[in-house]
N, C-alpha and C positions, 0 to 999 in steps of 0.2 A: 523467412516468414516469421513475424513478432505475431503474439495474442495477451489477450488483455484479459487475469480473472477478476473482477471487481468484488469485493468480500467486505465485510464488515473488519476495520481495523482490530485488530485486538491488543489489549493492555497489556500482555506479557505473554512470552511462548503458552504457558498453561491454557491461555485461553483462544491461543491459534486452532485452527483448523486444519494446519497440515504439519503437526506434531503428533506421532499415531501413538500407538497405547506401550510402543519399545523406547520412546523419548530420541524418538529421530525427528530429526527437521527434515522434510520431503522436500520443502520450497527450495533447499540448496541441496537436497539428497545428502547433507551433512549425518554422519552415526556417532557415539559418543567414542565408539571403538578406531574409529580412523582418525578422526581430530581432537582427540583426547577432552571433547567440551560437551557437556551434556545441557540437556534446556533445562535440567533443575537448577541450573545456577541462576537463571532467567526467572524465576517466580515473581519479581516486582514489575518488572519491566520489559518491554522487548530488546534483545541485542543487538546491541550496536551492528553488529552482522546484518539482521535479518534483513531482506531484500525489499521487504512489502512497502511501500511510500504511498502516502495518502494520494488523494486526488488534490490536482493545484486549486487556489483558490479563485473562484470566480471574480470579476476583473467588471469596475467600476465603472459608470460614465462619467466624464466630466463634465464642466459645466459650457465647454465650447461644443457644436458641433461639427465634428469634422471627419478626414475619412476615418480614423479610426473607431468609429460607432460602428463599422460592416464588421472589424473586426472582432472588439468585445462582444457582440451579438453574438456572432459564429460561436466565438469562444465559450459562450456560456450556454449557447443551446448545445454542443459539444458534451459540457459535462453534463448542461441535465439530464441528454440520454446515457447516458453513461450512467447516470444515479437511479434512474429507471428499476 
């Protein structure tokens, strides 16, 4: 069974939500003690590690109409609940 937590991206470990106040990264249960890498090295940026990936981007109509208009529809009502 997959779940899905949809959160506000963040600019760099510091400003994650699941970096607790010991500089663990929960979202991989990564510690600085077992994999020798702490999220202060992370202060500009997110890690190349980090797992978190945006949402895709919503998906265009063209100018023909054809079947796939049932799919970028779905596709985009999709993510607007999801941005809910």
């Amino acid at each position: 069974m997959k779940a899905v937590l949809v959160i506000d991206m963040p600019k760099d470990c510091w400003d994650c939500h699941l970096v607790d106040e010991w500089e663990n990264c929960n979202a991989i249960k990564m510690t600085s003690e077992r994999y020798g890498v702490s999220v202060k090295q992370y202060d500009k940026e997110r890690a190349s590690w980090c797992p978190l990936r945006p949402l895709p981007q919503k998906k265009q109509h063209g100018e023909e109409i054809d079947y796939e208009y049932g799919y970028i529809d779905g596709w985009n009502d999709c993510l607007k609940e999801i941005e809910k």
